[in-house]
C-alpha positions as CSV (number, residue, x, y, z in Angstrom):
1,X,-0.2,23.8,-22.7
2,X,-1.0,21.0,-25.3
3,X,-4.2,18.6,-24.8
4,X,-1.7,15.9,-24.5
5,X,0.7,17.4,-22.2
6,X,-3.0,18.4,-20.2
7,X,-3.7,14.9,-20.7
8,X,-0.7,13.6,-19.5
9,X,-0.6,15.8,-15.9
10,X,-4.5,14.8,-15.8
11,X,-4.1,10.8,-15.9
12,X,-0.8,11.1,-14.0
13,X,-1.7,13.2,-10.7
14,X,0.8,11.1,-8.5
15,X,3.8,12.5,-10.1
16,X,2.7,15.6,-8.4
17,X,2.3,13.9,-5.1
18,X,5.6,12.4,-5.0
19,X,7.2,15.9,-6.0
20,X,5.6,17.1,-3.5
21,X,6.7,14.6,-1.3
22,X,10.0,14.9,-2.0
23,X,9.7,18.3,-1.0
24,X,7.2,18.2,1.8
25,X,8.3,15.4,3.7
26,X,12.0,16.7,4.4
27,X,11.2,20.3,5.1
28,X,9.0,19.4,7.5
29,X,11.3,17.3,9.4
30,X,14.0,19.8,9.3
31,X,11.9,22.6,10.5
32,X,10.1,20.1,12.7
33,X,14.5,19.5,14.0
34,X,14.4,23.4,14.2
35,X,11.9,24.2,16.1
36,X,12.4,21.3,18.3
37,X,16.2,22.5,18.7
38,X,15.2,25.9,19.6
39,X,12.9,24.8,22.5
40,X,15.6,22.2,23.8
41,X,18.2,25.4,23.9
42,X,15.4,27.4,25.8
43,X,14.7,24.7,28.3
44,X,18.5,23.7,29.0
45,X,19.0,27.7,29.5
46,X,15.9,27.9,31.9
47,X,17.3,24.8,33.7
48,X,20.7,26.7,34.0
49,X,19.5,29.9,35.2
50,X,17.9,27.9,38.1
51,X,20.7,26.0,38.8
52,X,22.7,29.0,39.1
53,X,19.8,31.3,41.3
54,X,19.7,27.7,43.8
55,X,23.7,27.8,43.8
56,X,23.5,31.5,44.9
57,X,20.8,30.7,47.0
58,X,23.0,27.7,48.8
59,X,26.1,30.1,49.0
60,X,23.6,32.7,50.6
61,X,23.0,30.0,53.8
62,X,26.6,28.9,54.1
63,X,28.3,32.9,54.1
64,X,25.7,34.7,56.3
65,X,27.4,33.3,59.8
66,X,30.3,34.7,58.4
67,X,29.3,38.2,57.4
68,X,32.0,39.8,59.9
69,X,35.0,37.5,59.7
70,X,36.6,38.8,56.5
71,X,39.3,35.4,56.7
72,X,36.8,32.9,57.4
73,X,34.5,34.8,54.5
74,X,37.5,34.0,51.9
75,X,38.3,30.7,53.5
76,X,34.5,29.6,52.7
77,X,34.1,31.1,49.1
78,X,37.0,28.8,48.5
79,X,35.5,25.5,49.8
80,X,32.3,26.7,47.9
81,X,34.5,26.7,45.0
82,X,36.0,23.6,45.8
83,X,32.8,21.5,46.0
84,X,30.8,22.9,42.7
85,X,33.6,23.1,40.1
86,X,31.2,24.8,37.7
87,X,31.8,28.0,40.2
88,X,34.3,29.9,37.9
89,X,34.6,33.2,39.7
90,X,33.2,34.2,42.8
91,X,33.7,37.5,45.5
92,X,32.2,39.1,47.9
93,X,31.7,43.4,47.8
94,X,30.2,45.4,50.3
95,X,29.0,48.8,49.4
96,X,30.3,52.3,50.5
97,X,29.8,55.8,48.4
98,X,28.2,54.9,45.4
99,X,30.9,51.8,44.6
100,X,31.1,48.5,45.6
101,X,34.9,47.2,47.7
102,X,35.8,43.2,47.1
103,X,36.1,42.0,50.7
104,X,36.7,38.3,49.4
105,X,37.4,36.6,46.2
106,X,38.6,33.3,44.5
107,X,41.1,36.2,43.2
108,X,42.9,37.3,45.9
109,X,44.7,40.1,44.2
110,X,41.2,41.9,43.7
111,X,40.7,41.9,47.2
112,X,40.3,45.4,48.8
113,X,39.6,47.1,44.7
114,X,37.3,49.1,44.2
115,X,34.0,48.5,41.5
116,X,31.8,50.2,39.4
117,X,29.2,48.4,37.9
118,X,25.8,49.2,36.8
119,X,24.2,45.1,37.2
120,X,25.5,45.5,40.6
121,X,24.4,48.9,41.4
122,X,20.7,47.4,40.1
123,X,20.8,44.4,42.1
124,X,22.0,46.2,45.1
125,X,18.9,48.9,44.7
126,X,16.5,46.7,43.8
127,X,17.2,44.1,46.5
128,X,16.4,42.0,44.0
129,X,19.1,39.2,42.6
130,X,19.9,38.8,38.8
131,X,21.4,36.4,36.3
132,X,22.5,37.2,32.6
133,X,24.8,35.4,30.0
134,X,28.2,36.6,30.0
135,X,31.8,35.5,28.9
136,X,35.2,36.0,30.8
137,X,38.1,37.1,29.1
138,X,36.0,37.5,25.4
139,X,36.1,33.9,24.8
140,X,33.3,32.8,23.3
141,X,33.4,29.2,23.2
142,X,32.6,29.1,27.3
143,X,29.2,30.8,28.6
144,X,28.9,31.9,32.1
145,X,25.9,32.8,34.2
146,X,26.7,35.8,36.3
147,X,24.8,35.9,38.9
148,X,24.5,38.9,41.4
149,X,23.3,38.4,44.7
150,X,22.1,40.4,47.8
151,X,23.7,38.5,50.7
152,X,21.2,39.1,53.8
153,X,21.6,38.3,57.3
154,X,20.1,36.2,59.6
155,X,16.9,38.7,59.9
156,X,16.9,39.2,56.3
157,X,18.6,42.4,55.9
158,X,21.4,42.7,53.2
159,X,24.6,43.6,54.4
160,X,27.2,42.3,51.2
161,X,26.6,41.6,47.5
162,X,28.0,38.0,45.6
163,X,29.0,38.1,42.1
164,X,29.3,34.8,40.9
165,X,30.2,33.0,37.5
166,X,28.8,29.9,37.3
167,X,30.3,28.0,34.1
168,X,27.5,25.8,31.5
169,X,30.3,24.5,29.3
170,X,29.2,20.9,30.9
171,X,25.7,21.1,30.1
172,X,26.7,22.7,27.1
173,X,28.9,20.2,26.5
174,X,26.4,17.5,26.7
175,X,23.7,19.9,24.7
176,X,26.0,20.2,21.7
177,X,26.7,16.3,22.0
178,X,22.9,15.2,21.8
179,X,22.1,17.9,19.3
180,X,24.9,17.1,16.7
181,X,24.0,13.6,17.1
182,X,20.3,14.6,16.2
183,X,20.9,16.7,13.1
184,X,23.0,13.3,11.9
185,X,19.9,11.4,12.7
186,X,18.2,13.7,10.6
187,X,20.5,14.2,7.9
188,X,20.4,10.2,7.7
189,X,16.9,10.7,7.9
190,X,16.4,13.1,5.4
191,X,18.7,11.2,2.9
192,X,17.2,8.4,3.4
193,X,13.9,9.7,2.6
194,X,14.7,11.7,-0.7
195,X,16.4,8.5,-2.0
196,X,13.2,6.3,-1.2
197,X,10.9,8.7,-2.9
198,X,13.0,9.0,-5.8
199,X,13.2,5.2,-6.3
200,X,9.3,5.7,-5.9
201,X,9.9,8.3,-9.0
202,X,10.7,5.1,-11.1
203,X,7.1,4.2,-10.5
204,X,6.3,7.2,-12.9
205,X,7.2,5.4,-15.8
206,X,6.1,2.0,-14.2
207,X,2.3,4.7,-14.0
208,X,2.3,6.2,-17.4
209,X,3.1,2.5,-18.8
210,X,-0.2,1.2,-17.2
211,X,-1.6,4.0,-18.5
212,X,-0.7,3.3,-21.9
213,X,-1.4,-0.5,-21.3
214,X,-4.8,0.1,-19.8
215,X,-5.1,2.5,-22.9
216,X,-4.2,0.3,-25.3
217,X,-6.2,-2.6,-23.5
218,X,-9.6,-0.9,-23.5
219,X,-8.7,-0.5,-27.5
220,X,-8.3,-3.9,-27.8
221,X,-11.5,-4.3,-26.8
222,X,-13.6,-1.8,-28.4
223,X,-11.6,-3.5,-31.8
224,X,-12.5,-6.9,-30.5
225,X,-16.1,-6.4,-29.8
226,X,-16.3,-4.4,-33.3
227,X,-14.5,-7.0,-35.3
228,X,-17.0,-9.8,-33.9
229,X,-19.7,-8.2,-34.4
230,X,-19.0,-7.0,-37.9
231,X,-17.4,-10.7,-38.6
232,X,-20.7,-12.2,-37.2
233,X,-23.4,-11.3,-40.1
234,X,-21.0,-12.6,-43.2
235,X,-19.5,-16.1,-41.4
236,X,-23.5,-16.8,-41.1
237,X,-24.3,-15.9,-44.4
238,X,-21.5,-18.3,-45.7
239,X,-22.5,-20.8,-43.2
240,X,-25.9,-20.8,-44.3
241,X,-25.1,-20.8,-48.0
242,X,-23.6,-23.8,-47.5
243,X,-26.7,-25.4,-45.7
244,X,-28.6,-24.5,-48.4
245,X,-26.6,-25.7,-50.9
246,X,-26.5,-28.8,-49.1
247,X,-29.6,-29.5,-47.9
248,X,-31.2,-28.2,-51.4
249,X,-33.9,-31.1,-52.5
250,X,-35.1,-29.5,-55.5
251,X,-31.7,-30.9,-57.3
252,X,-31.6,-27.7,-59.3
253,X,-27.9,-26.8,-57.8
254,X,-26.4,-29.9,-59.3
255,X,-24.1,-30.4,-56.9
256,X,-21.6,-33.3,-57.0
257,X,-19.9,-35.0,-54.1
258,X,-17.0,-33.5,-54.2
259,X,-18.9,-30.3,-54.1
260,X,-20.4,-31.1,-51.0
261,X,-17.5,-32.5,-49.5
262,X,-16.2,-29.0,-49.8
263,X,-19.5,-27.3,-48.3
264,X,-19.5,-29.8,-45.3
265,X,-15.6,-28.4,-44.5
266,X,-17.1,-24.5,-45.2
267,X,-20.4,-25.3,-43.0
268,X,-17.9,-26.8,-40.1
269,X,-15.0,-24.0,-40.8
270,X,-18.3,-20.9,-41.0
271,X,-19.6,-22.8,-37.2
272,X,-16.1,-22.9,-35.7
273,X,-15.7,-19.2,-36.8
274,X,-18.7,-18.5,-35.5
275,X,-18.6,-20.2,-32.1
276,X,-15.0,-18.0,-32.2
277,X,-16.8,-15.0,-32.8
278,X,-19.7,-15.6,-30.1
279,X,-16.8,-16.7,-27.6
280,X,-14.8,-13.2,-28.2
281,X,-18.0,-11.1,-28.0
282,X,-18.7,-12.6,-24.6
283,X,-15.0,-12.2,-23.6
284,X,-15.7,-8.4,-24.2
285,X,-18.9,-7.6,-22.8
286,X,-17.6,-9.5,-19.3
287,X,-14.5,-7.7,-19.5
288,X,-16.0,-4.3,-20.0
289,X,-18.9,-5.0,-17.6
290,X,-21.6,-5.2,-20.3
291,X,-22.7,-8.9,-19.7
292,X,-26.3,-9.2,-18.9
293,X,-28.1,-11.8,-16.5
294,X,-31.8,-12.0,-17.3
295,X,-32.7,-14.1,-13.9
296,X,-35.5,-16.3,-13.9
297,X,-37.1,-19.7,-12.7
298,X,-35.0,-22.3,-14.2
299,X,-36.1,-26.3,-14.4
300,X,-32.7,-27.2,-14.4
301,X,-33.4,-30.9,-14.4
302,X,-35.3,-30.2,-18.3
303,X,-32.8,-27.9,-19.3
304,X,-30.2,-30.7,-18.7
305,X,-32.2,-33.4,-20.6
306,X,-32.6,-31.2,-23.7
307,X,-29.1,-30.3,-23.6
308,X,-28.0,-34.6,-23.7
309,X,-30.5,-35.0,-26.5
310,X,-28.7,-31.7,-28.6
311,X,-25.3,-33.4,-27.9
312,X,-26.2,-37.2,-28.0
313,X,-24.9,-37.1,-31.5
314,X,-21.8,-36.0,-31.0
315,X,-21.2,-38.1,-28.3
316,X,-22.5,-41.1,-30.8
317,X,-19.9,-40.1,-33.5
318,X,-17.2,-41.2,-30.8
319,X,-18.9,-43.9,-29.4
320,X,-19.5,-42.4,-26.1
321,X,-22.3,-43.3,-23.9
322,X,-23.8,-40.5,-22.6
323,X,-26.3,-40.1,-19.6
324,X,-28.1,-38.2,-17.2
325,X,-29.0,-39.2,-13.7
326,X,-31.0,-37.5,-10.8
327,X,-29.7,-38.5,-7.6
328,X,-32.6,-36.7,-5.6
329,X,-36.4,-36.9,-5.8
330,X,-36.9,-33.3,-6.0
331,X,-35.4,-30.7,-7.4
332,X,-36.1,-27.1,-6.7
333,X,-36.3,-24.4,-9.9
334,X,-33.7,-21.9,-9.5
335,X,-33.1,-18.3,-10.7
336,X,-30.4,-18.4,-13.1
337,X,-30.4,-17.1,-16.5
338,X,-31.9,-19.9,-18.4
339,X,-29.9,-19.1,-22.2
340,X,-26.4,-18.5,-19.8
341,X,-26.9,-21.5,-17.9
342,X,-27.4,-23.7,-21.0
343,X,-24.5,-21.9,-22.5
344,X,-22.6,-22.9,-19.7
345,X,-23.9,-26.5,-19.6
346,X,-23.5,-27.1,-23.4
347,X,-19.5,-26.0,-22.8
348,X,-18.5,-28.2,-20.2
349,X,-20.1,-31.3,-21.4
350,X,-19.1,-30.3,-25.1
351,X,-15.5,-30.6,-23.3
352,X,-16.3,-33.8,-21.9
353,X,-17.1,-35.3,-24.9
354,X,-14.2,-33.3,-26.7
355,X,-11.3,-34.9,-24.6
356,X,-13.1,-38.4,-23.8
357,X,-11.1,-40.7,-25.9
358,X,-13.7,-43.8,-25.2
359,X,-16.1,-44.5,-22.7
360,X,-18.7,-42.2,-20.8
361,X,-19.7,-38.9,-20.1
362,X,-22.4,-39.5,-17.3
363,X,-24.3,-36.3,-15.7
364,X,-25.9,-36.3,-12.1
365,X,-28.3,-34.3,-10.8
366,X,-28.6,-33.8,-6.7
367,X,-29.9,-31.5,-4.6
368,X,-29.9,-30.8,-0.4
369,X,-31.0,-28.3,1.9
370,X,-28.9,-25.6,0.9
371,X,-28.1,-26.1,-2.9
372,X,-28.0,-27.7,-6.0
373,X,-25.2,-29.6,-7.4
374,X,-24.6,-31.0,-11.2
375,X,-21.7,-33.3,-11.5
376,X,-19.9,-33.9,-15.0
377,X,-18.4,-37.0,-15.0
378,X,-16.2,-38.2,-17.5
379,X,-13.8,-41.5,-18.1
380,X,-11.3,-39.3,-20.8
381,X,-7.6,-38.0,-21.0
382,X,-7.9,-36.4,-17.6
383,X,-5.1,-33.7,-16.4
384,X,-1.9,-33.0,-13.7
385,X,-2.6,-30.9,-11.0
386,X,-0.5,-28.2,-12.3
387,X,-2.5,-28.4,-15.7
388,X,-5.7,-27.9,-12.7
389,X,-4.6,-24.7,-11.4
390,X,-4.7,-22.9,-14.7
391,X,-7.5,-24.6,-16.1
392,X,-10.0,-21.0,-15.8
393,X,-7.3,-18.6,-17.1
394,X,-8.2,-16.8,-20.0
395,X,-6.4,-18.4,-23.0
396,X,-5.4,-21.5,-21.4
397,X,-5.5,-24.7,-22.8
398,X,-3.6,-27.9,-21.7
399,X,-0.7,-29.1,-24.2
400,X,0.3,-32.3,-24.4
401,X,0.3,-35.4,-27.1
402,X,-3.5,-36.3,-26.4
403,X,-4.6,-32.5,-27.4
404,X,-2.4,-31.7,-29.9
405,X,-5.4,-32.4,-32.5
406,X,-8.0,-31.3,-30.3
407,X,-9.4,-27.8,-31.4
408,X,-9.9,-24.5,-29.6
409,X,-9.2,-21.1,-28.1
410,X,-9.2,-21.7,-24.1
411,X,-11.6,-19.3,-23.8
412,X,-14.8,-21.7,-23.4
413,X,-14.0,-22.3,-19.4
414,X,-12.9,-19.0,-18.7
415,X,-16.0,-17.5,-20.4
416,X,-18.3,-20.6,-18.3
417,X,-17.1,-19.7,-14.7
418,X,-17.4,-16.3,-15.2
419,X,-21.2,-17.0,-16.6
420,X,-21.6,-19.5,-13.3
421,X,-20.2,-16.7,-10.9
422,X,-22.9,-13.9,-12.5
423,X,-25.4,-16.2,-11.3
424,X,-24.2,-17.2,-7.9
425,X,-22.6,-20.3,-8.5
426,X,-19.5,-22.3,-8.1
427,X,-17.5,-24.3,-10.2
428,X,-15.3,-26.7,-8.6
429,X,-12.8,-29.2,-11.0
430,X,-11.5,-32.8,-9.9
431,X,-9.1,-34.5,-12.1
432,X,-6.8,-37.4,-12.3
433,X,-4.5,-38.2,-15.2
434,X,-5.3,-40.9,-17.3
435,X,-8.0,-41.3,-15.4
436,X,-11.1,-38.9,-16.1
437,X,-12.4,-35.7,-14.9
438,X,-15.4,-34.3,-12.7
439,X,-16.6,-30.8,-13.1
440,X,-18.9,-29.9,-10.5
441,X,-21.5,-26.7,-10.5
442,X,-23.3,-25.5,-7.1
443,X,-26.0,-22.9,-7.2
444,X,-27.5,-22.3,-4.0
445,X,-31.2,-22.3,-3.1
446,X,-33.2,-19.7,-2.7
């Protein structure tokens, strides 16, 4: 067998499982049917072989004050016959020289003839009463208990022998009724089982495409995180070209405005590319589990204040006013990777800025029993609630005429819960179109 074929069977095992299944699952309900059938026949011929000892039995008492009166003998083996229609056959012999005579019988014609027969012969011996399955008249579709019976007296002495034929074909009847009806269940059954595990076949393909996807995923991956990292060392050599070029006060360089116009558009063009870059590596080392959290004691209230002074520039360029507030007099240090948590920070305030037309971006600071909470408060562009729900997807962004020049990948918020999350916090998003938005972050204490 080829590697891949080895491969295949190896990645797919439930293929096997549902073959199996498919084979399994319906034997063992027909032989379950089987053996259950069997024991049903067993127990309905047991229940018949009683019935016909007690009839015997009851015939027994009713013919023993009669024992004498040949007449009144036949007249009650009739009524008996009468009353129990199951009673197909029934006479009474009496034994003389090694043969038994017919002194009475439901055929009168047989009465005074003369019998040979070697289940009479050991019943009569024995003392002992007998029952076996028989026919009458070879035809097989009716069974028959015969049963042969000492008939004893009063003081328990036998003095005649009963041969009786008690019919089943009512039981049988009713048997052969219950049990067709069960192998129909179970046909039903049976069909209906094979066609639900071959509809579950169709999952093979629905498998061995996840496979492939998964496959294919994880490749995506491994190309992402190489293609970042290997993208990474020339996009900061360009980028920092360009600040030297720039920022060169020798004047050795000679370079003219139009020049630098040009390596202001590469020095923005090198950090979008390489805010891209960062953003993709830590898509790939969250998705493939490789995202480390160095915890440690955080002052979050300084960590805030230096990130407002990094982006009070930008805010400046748009006229925003941006500020930081602490609502409570003390505010516990917390463990949280201080690098992440900045990271995190410098995204959603970054946003704010991004989509705040005019106006504020205002942060607060509060803190209670149980946790700390950072509110991101902003008077911009807001969103519906529909645009809400999808806000943390990977890729998203919101589409509409106020973003359409606004840059970026929609992977900045995805990337910042899952940063909040490794750390034990929450994110929570309030927004009203037109009106402005609130981004909320709760790490507890502790």
């Amino acid at each position: 067998m080829s590697k891949s074929r080895f491969k295949f069977l190896k990645n797919n095992k439930q293929v096997f499982y549902s073959i199996a299944l498919m084979v399994i699952i319906p034997a063992a309900i027909v032989i379950n049917a089987f053996v259950f059938t069997n024991s049903f026949k067993k127990a309905i011929n047991q229940s018949l072989y009683d019935k016909a000892m007690s009839t015997a039995e009851t015939a027994n008492a009713v013919l023993q004050r009669n024992f004498g009166n040949l007449p009144a003998l036949q007249n009650d083996i009739e009524n008996i016959a009468k009353f129990n229609q199951d009673i197909k056959d029934l006479e009474i012999l009496s034994f003389s020289e090694d043969k038994f005579i017919v002194q009475a019988s439901l055929g009168k014609n047989r009465v005074g003839q003369s019998v040979k027969d070697m289940v009479y012969s050991v019943a009569w011996t024995k003392d002992w009463p007998t029952a076996d399955e028989t026919t009458i008249n070879g035809n097989p579709n009716e069974r028959f208990w015969r049963v042969v019976y000492p008939l004893k007296n009063s003081q328990g002495n036998k003095e005649l022998l009963m041969s009786m034929f008690v019919s089943t074909k009512l039981v049988d009847n009713l048997t052969e009724t219950v049990l067709v009806r069960s192998y129909i269940i179970l046909l039903i059954t049976v069909v209906f089982i094979i066609l639900l595990i071959a509809v579950n076949t169709r999952l093979f393909h629905y498998s061995v495409l996840y496979n492939k996807i998964k496959e294919v995923d994880e490749m995506k991956d491994e190309f992402i995180s190489m293609a970042s990292h290997e993208l990474k060392t020339p996009i900061t050599v360009i980028g920092g070209y360009a600040s030297m070029l720039l920022e060169d006060k020798s004047g050795t360089m000679q370079v003219n405005d139009k020049a630098k116009e040009c390596l202001v558009m590469m020095q923005a063009s090198a950090g979008r590319l390489k805010d891209l870059i960062g953003d993709l590596l830590d898509v790939s080392r969250i998705d493939q589990g490789r995202l480390k959290i160095d915890l440690k004691k955080t002052d979050v209230a300084v960590t805030i204040e230096g990130i407002i002074k990094e982006l009070s520039q930008q805010a400046q360029e748009k006229n925003l006013k941006l500020s930081f507030e602490k609502l409570s007099a003390n505010i516990p240090q917390l463990m949280l990777d201080t690098d992440k948590f900045k990271q995190a920070l410098i995204n959603l305030i970054g946003n704010a800025i991004k989509y705040t037309p005019t106006g504020s971006v205002n942060v607060f600071l509060e803190a209670n029993e149980e946790k700390v909470v950072i509110k991101i408060k902003d008077t911009g562009i807001g969103m519906k609630a529909t645009e809400r729900e999808h806000l943390f997807e990977k890729f998203y962004r919101v589409k509409n005429e106020k973003t359409a020049t606004i840059q970026g990948t929609g992977l900045g918020l995805w990337i910042t819960k899952e940063i909040v999350e490794l750390m034990r916090g929450k994110i929570l998003v309030d927004s009203i179109e037109g009106v402005g938005t609130q981004v909320s972050l709760e790490f507890p204490i502790g």
